[in-house]
mmCIF file of the N, C-alpha and C atoms, coordinates in Angstrom:
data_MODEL
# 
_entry.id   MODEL 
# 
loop_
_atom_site.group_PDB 
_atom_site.id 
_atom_site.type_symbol 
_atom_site.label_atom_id 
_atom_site.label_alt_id 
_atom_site.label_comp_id 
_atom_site.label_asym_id 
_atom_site.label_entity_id 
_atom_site.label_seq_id 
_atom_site.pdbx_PDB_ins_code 
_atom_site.Cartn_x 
_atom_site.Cartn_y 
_atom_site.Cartn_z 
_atom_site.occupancy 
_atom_site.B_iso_or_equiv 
_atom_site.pdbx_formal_charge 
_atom_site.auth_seq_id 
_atom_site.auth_comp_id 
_atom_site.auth_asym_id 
_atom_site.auth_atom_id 
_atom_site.pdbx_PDB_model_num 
ATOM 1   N N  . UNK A 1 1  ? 15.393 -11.863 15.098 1.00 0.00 ? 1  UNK A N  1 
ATOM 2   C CA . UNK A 1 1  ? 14.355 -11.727 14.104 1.00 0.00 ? 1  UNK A CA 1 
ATOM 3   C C  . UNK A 1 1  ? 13.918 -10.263 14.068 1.00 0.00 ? 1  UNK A C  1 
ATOM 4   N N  . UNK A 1 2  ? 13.878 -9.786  12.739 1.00 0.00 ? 2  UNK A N  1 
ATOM 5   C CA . UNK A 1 2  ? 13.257 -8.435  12.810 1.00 0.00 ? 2  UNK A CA 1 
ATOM 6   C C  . UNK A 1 2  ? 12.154 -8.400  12.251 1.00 0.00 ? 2  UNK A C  1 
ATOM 7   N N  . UNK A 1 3  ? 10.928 -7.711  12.674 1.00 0.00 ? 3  UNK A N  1 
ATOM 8   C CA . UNK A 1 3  ? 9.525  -7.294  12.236 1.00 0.00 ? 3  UNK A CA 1 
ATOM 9   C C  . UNK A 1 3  ? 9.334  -5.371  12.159 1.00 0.00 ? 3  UNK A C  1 
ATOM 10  N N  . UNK A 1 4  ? 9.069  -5.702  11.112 1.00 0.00 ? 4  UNK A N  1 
ATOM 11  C CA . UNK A 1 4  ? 8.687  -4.448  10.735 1.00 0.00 ? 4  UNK A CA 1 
ATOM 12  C C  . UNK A 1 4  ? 7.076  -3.976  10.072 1.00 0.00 ? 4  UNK A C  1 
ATOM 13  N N  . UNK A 1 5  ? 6.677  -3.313  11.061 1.00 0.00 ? 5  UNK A N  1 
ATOM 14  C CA . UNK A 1 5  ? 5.115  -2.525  10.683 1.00 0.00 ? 5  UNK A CA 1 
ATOM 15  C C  . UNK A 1 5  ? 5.329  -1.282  9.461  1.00 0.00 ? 5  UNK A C  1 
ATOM 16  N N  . UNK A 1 6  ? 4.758  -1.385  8.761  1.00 0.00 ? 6  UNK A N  1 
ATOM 17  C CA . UNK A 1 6  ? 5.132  -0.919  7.011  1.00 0.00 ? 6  UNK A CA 1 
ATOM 18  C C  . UNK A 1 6  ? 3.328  0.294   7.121  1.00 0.00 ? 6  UNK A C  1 
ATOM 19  N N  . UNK A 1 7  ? 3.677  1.280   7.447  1.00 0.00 ? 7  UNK A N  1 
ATOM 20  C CA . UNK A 1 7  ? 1.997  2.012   7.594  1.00 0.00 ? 7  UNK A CA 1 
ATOM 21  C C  . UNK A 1 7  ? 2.628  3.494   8.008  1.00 0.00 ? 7  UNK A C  1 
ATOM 22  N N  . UNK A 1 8  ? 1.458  4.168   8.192  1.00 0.00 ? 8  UNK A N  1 
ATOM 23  C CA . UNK A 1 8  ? 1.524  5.981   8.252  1.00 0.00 ? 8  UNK A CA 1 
ATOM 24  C C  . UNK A 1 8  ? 1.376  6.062   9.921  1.00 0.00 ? 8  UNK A C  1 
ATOM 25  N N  . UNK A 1 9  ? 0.870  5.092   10.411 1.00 0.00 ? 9  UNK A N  1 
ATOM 26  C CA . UNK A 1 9  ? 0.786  5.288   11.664 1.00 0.00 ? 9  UNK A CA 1 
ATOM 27  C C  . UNK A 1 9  ? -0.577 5.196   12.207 1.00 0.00 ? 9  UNK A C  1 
ATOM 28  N N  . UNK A 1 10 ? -1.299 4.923   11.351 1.00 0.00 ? 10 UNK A N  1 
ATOM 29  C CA . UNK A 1 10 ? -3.291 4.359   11.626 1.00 0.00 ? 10 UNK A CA 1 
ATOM 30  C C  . UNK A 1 10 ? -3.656 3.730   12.962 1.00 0.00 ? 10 UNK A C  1 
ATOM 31  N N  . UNK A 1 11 ? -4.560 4.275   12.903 1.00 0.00 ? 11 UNK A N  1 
ATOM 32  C CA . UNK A 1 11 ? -4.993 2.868   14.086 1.00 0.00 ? 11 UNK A CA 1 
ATOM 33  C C  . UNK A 1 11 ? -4.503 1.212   14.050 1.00 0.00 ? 11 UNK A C  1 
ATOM 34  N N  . UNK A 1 12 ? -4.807 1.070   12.719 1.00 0.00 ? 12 UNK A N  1 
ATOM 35  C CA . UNK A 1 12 ? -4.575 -0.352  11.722 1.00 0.00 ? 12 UNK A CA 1 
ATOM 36  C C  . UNK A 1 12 ? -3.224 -0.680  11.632 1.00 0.00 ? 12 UNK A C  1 
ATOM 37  N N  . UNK A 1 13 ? -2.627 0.426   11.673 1.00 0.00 ? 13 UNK A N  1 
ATOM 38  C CA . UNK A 1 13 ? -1.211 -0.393  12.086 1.00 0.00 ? 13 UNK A CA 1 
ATOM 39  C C  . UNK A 1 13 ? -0.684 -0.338  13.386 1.00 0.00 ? 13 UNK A C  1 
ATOM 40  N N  . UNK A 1 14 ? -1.450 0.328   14.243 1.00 0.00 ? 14 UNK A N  1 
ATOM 41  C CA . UNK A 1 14 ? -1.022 0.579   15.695 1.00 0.00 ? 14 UNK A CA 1 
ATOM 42  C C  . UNK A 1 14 ? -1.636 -1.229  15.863 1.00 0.00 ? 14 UNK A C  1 
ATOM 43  N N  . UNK A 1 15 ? -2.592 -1.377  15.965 1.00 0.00 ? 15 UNK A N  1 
ATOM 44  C CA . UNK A 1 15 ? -3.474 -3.214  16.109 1.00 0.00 ? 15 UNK A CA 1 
ATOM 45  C C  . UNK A 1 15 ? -2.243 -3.635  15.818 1.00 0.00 ? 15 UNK A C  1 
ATOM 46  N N  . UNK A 1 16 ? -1.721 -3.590  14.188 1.00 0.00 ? 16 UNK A N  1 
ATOM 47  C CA . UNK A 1 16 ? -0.964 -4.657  13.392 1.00 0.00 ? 16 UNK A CA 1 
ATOM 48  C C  . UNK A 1 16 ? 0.123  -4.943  14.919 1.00 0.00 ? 16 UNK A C  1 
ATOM 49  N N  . UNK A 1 17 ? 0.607  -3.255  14.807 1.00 0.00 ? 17 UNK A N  1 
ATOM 50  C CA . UNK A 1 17 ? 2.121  -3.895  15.749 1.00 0.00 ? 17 UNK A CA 1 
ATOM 51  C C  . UNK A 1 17 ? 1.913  -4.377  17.488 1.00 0.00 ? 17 UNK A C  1 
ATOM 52  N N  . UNK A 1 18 ? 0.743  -4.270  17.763 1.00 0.00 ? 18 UNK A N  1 
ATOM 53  C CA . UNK A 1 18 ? 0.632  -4.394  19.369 1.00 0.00 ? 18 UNK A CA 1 
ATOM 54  C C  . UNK A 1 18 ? 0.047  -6.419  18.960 1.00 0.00 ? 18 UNK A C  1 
ATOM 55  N N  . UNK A 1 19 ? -0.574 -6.706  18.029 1.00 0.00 ? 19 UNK A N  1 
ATOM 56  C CA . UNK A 1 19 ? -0.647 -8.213  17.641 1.00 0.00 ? 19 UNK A CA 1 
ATOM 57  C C  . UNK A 1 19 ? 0.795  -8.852  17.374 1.00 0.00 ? 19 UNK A C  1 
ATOM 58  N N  . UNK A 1 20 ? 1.188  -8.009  16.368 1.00 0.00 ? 20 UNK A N  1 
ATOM 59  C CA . UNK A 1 20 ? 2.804  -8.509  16.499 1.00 0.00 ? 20 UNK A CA 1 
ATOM 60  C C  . UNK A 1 20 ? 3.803  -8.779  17.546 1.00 0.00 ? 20 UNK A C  1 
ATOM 61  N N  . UNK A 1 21 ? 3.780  -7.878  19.060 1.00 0.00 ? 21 UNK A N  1 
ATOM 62  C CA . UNK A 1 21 ? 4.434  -7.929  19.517 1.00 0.00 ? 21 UNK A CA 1 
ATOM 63  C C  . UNK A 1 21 ? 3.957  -9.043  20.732 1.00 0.00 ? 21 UNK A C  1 
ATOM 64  N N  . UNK A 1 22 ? 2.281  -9.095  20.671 1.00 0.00 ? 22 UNK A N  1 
ATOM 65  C CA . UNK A 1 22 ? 1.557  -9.701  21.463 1.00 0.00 ? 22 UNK A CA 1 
ATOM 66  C C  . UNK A 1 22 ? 1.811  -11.667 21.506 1.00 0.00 ? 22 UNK A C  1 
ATOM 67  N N  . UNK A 1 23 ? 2.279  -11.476 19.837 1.00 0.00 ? 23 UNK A N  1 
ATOM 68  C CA . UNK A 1 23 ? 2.588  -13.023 19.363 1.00 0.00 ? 23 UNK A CA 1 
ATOM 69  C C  . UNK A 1 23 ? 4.018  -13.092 19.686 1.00 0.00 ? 23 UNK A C  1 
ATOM 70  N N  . UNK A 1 24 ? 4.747  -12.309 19.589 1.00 0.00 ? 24 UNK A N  1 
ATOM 71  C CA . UNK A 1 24 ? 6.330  -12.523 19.600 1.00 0.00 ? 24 UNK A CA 1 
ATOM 72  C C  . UNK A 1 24 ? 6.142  -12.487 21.240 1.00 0.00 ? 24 UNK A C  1 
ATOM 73  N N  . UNK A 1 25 ? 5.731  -12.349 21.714 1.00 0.00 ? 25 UNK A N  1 
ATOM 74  C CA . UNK A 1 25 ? 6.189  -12.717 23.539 1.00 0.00 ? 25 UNK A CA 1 
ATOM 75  C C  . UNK A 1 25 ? 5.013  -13.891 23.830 1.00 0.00 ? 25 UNK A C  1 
ATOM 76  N N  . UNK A 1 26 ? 3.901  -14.671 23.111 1.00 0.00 ? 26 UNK A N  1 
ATOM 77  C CA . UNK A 1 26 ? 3.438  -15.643 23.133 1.00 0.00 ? 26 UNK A CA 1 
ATOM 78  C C  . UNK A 1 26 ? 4.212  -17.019 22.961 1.00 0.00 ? 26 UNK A C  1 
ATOM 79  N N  . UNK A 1 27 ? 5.424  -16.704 22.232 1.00 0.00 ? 27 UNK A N  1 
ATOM 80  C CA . UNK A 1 27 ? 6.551  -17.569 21.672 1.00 0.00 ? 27 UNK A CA 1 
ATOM 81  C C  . UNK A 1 27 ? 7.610  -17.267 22.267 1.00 0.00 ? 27 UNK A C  1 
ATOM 82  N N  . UNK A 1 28 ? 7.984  -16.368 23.049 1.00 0.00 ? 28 UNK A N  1 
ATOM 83  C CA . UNK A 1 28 ? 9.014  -16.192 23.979 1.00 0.00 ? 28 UNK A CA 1 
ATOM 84  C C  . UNK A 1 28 ? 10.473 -15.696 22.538 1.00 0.00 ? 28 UNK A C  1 
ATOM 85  N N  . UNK A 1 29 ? 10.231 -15.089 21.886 1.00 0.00 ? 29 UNK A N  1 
ATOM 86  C CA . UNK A 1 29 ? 10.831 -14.716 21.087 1.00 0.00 ? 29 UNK A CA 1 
ATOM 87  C C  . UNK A 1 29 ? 11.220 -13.025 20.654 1.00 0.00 ? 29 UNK A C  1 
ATOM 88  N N  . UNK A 1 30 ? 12.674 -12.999 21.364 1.00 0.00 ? 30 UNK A N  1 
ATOM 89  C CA . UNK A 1 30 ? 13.328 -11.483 20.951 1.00 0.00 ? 30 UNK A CA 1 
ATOM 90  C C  . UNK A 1 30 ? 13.492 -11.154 19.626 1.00 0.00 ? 30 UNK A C  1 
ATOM 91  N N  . UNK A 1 31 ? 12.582 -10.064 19.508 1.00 0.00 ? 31 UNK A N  1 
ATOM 92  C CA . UNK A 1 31 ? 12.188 -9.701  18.164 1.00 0.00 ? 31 UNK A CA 1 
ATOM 93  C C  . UNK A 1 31 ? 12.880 -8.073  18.230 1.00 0.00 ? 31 UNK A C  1 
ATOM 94  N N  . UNK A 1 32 ? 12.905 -7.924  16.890 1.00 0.00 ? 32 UNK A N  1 
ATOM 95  C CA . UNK A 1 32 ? 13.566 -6.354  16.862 1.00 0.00 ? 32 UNK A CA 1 
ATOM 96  C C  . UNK A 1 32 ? 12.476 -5.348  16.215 1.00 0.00 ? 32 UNK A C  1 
ATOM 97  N N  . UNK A 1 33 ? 11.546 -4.679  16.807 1.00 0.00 ? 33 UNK A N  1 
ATOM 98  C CA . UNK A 1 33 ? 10.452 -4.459  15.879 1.00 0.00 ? 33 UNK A CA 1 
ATOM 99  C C  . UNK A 1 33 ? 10.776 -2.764  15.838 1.00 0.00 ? 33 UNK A C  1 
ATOM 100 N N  . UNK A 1 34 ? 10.448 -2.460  14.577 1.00 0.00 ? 34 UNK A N  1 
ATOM 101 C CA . UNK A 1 34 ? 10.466 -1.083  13.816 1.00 0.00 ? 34 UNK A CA 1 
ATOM 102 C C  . UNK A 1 34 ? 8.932  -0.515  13.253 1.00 0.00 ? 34 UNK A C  1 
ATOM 103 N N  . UNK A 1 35 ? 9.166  0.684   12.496 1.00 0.00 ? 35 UNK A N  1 
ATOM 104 C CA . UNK A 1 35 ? 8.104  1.227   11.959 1.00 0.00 ? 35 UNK A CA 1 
ATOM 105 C C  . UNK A 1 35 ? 8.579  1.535   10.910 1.00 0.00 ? 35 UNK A C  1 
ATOM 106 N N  . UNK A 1 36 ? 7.599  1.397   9.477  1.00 0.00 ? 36 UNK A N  1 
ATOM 107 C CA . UNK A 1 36 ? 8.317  2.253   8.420  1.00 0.00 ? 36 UNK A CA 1 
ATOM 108 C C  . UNK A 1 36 ? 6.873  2.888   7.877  1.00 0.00 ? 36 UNK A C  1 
ATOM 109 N N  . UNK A 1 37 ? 7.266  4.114   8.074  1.00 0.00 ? 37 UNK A N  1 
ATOM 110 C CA . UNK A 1 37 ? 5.609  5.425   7.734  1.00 0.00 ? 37 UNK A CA 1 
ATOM 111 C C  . UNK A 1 37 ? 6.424  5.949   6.410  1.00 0.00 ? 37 UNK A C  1 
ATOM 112 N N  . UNK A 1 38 ? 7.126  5.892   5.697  1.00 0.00 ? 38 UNK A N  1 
ATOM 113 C CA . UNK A 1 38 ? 7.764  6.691   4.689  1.00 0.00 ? 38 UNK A CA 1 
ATOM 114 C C  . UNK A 1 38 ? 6.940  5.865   3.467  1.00 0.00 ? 38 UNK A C  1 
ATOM 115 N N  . UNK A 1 39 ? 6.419  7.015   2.546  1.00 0.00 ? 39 UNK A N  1 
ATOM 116 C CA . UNK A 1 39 ? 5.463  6.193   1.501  1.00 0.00 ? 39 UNK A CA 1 
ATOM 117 C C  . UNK A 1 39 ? 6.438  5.043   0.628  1.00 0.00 ? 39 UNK A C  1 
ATOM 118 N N  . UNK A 1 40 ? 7.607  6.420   0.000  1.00 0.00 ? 40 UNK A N  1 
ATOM 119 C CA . UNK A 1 40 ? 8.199  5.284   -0.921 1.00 0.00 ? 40 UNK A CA 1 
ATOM 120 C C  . UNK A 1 40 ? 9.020  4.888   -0.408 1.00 0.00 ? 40 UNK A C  1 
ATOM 121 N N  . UNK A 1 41 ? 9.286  4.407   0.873  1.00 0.00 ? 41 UNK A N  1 
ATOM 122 C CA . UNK A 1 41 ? 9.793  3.365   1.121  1.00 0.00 ? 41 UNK A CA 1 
ATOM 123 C C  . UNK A 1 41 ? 9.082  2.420   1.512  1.00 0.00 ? 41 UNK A C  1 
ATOM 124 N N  . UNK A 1 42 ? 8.171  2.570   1.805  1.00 0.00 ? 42 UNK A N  1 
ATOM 125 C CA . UNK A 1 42 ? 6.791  1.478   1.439  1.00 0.00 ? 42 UNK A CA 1 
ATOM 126 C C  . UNK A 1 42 ? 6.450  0.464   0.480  1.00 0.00 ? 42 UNK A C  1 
ATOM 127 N N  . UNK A 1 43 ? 6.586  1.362   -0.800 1.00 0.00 ? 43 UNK A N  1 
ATOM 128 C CA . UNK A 1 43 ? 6.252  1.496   -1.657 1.00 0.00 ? 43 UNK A CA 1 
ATOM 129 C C  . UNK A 1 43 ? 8.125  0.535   -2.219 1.00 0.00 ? 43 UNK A C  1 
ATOM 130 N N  . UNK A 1 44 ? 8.824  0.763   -2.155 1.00 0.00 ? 44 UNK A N  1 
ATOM 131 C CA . UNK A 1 44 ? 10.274 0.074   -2.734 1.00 0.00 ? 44 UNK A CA 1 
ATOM 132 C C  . UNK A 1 44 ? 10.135 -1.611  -2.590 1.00 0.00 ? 44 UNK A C  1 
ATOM 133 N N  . UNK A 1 45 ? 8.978  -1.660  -1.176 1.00 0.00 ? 45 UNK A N  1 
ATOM 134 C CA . UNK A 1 45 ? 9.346  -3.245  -0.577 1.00 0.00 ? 45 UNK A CA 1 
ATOM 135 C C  . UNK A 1 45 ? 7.848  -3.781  -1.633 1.00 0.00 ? 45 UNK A C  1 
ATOM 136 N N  . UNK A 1 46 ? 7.485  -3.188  -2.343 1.00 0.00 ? 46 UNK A N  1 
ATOM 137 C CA . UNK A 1 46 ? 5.998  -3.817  -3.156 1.00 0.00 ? 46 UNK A CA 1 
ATOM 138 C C  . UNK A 1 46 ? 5.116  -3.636  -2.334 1.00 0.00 ? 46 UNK A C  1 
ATOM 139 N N  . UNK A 1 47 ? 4.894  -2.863  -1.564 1.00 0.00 ? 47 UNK A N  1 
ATOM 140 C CA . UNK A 1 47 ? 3.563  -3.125  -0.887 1.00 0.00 ? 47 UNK A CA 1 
ATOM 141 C C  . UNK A 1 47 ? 2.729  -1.678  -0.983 1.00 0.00 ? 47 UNK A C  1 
ATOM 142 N N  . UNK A 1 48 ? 1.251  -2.218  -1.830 1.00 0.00 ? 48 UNK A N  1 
ATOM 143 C CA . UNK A 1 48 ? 0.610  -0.808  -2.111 1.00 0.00 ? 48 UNK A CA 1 
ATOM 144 C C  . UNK A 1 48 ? -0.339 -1.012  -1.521 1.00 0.00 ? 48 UNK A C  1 
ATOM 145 N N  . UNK A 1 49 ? -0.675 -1.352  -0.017 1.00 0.00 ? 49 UNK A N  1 
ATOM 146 C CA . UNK A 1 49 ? -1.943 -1.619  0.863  1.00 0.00 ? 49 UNK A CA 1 
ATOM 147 C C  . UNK A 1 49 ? -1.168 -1.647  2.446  1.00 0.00 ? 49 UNK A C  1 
ATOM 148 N N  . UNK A 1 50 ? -1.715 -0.891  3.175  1.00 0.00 ? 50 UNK A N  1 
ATOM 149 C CA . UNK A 1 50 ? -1.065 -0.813  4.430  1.00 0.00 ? 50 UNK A CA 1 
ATOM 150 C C  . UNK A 1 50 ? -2.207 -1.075  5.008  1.00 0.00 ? 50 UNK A C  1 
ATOM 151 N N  . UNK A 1 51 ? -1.804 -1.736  6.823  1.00 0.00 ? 51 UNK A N  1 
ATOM 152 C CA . UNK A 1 51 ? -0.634 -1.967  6.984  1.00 0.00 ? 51 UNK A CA 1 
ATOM 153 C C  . UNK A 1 51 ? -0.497 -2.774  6.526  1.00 0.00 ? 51 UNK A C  1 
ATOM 154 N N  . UNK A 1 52 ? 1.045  -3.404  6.657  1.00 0.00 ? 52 UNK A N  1 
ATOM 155 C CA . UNK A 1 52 ? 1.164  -4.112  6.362  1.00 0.00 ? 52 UNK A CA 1 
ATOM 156 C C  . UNK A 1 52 ? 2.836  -4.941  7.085  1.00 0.00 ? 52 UNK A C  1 
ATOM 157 N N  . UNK A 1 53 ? 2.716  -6.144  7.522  1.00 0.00 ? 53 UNK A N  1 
ATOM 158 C CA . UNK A 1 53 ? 4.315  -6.817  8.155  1.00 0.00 ? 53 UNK A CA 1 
ATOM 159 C C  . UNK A 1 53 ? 5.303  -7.375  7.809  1.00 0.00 ? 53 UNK A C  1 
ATOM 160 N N  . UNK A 1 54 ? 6.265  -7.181  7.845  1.00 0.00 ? 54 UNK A N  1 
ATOM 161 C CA . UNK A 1 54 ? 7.663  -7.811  7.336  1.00 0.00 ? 54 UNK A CA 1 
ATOM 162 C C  . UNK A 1 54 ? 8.349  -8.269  8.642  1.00 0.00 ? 54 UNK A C  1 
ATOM 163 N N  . UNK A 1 55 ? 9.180  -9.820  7.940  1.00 0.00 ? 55 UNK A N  1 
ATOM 164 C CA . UNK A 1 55 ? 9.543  -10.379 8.914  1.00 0.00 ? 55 UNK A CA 1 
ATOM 165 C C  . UNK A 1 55 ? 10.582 -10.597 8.666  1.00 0.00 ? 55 UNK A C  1 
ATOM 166 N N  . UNK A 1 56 ? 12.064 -10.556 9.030  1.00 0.00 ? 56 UNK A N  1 
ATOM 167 C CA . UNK A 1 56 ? 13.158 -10.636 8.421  1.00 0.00 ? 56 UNK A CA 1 
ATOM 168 C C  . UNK A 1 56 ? 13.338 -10.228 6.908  1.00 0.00 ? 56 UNK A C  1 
ATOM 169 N N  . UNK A 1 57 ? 12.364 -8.819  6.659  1.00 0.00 ? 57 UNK A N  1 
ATOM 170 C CA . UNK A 1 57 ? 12.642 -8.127  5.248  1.00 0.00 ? 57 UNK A CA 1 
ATOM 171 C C  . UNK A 1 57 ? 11.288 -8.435  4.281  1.00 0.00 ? 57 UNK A C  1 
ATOM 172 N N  . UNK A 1 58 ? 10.904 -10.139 4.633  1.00 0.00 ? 58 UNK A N  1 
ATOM 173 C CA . UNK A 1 58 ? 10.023 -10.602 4.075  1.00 0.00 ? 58 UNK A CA 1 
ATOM 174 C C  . UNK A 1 58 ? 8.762  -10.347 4.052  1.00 0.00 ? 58 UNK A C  1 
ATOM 175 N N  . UNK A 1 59 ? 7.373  -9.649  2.862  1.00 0.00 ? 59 UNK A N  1 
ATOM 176 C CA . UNK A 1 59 ? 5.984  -8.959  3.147  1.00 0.00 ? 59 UNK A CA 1 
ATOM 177 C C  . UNK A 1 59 ? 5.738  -10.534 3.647  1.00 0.00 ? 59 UNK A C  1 
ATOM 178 N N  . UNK A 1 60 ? 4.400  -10.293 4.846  1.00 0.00 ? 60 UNK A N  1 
ATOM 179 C CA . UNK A 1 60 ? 3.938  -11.305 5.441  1.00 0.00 ? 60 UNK A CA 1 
ATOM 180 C C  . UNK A 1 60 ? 2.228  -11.132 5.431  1.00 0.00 ? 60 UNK A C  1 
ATOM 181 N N  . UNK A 1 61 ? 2.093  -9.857  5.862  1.00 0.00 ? 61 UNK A N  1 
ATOM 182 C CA . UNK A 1 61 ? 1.061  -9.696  5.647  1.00 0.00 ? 61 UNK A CA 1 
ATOM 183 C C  . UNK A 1 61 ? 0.876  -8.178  4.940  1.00 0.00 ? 61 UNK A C  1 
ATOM 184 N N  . UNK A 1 62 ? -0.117 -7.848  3.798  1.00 0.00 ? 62 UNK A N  1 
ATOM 185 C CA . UNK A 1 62 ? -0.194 -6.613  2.984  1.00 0.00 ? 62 UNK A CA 1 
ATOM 186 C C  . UNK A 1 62 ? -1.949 -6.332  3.479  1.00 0.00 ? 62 UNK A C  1 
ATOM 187 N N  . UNK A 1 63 ? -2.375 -4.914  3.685  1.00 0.00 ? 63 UNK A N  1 
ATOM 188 C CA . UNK A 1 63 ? -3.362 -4.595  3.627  1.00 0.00 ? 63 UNK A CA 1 
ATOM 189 C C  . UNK A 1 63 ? -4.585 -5.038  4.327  1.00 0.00 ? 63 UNK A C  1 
ATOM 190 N N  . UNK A 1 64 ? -4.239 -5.804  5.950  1.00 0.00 ? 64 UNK A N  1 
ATOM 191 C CA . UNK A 1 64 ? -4.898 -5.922  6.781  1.00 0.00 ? 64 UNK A CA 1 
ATOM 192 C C  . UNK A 1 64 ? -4.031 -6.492  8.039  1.00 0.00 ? 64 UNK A C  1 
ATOM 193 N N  . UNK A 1 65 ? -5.154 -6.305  9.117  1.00 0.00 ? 65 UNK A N  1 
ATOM 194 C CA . UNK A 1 65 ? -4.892 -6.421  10.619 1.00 0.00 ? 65 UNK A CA 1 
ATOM 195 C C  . UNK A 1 65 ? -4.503 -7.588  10.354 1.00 0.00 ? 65 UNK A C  1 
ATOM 196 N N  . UNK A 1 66 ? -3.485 -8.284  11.006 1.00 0.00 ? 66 UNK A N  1 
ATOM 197 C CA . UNK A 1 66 ? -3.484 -10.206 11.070 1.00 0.00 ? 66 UNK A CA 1 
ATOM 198 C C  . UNK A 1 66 ? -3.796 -10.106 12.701 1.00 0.00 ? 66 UNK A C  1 
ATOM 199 N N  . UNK A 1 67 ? -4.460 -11.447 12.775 1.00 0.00 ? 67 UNK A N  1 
ATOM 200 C CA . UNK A 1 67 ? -4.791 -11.372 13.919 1.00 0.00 ? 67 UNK A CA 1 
ATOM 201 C C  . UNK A 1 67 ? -3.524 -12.133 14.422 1.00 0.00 ? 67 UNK A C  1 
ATOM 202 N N  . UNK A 1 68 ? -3.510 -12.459 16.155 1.00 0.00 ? 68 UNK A N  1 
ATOM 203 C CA . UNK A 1 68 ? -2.023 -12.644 17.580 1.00 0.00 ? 68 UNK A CA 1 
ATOM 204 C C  . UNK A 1 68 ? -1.657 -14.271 16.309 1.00 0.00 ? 68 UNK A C  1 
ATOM 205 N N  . UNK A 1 69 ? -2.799 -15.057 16.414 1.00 0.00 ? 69 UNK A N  1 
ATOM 206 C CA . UNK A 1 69 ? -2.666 -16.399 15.956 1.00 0.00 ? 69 UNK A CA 1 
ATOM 207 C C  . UNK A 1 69 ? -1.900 -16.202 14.658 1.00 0.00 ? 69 UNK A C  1 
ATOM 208 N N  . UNK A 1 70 ? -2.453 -15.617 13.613 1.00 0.00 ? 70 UNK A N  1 
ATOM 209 C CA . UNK A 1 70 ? -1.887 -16.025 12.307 1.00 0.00 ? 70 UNK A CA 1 
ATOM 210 C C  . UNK A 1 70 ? 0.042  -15.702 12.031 1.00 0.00 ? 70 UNK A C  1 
ATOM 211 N N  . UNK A 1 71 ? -0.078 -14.219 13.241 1.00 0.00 ? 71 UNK A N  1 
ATOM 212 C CA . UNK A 1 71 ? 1.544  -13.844 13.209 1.00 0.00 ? 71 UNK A CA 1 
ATOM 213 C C  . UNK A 1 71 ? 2.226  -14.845 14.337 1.00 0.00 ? 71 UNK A C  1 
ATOM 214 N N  . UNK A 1 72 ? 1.217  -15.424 15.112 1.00 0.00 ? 72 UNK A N  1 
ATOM 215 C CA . UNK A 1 72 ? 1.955  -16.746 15.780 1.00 0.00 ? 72 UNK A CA 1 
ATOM 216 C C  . UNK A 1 72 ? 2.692  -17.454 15.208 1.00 0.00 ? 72 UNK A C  1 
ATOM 217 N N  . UNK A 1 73 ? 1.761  -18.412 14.008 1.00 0.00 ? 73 UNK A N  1 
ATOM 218 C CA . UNK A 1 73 ? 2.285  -19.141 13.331 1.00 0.00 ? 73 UNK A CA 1 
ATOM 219 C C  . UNK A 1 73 ? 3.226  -18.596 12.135 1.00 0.00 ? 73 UNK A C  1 
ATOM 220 N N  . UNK A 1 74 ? 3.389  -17.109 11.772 1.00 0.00 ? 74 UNK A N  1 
ATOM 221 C CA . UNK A 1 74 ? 4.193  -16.842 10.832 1.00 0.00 ? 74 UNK A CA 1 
ATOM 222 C C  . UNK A 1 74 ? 5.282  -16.634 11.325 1.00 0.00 ? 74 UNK A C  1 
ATOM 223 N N  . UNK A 1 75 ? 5.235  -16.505 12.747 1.00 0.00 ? 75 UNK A N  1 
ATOM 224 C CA . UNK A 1 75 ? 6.949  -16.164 13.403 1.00 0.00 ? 75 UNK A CA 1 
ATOM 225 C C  . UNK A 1 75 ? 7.695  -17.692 13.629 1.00 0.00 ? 75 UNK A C  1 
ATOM 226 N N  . UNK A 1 76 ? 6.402  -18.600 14.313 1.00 0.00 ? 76 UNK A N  1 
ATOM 227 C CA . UNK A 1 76 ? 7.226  -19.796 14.706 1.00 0.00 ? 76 UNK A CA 1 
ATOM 228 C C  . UNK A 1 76 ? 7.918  -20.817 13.397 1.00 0.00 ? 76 UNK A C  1 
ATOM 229 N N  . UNK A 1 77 ? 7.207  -20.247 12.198 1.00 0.00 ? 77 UNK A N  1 
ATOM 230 C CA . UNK A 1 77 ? 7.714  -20.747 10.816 1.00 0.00 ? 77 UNK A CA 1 
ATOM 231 C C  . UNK A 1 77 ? 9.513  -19.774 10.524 1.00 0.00 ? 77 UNK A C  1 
ATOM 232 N N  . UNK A 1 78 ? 9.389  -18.932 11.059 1.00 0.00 ? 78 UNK A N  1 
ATOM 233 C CA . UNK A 1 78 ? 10.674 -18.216 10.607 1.00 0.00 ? 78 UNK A CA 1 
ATOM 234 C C  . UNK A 1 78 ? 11.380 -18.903 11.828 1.00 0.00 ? 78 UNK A C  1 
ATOM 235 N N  . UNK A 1 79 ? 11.355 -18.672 12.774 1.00 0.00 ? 79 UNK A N  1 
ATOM 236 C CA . UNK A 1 79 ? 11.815 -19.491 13.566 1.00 0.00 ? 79 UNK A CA 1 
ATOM 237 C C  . UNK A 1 79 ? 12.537 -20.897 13.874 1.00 0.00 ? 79 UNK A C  1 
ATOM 238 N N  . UNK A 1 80 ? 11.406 -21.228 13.233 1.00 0.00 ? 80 UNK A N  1 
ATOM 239 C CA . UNK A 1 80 ? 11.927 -22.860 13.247 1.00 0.00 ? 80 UNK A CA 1 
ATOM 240 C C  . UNK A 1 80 ? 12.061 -23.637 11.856 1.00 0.00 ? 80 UNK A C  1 
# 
């Protein structure tokens, strides 16, 4: 599974990806996680609010922190 943090590098996306990674080892799940700080490539995947998460390519969350729980349940849905 790949997750990708979609941001400039904020505080707000530093949270996003340390929740992300906090849920992906809550689920015991090898994840491949990246950063993408490049505007328009930001900007190519539709997303005009950072941060923001992609999960196998897919926007999951646009323009706020998700909290450990909500990317819990958005990983164990890709997952399973």
């Amino acid at each position: 599974m790949k997750i990708e943090i979609l941001g400039t590098g904020c505080p707000k996306c530093e949270k996003l990806a340390a929740n992300a990674k906090a849920a992906a080892e809550k689920l015991g799940l090898a994840c491949e996680f990246s950063k993408v700080t490049e505007i328009n490539e930001i900007m190519k995947r539709g997303v005009m609010l950072t941060p923001a998460l992609t999960i196998d390519g897919k926007v999951e969350v646009a323009g706020k922190v998700a909290a450990v729980d909500e990317i819990t349940t958005m990983l164990a849905n890709h997952a399973g």
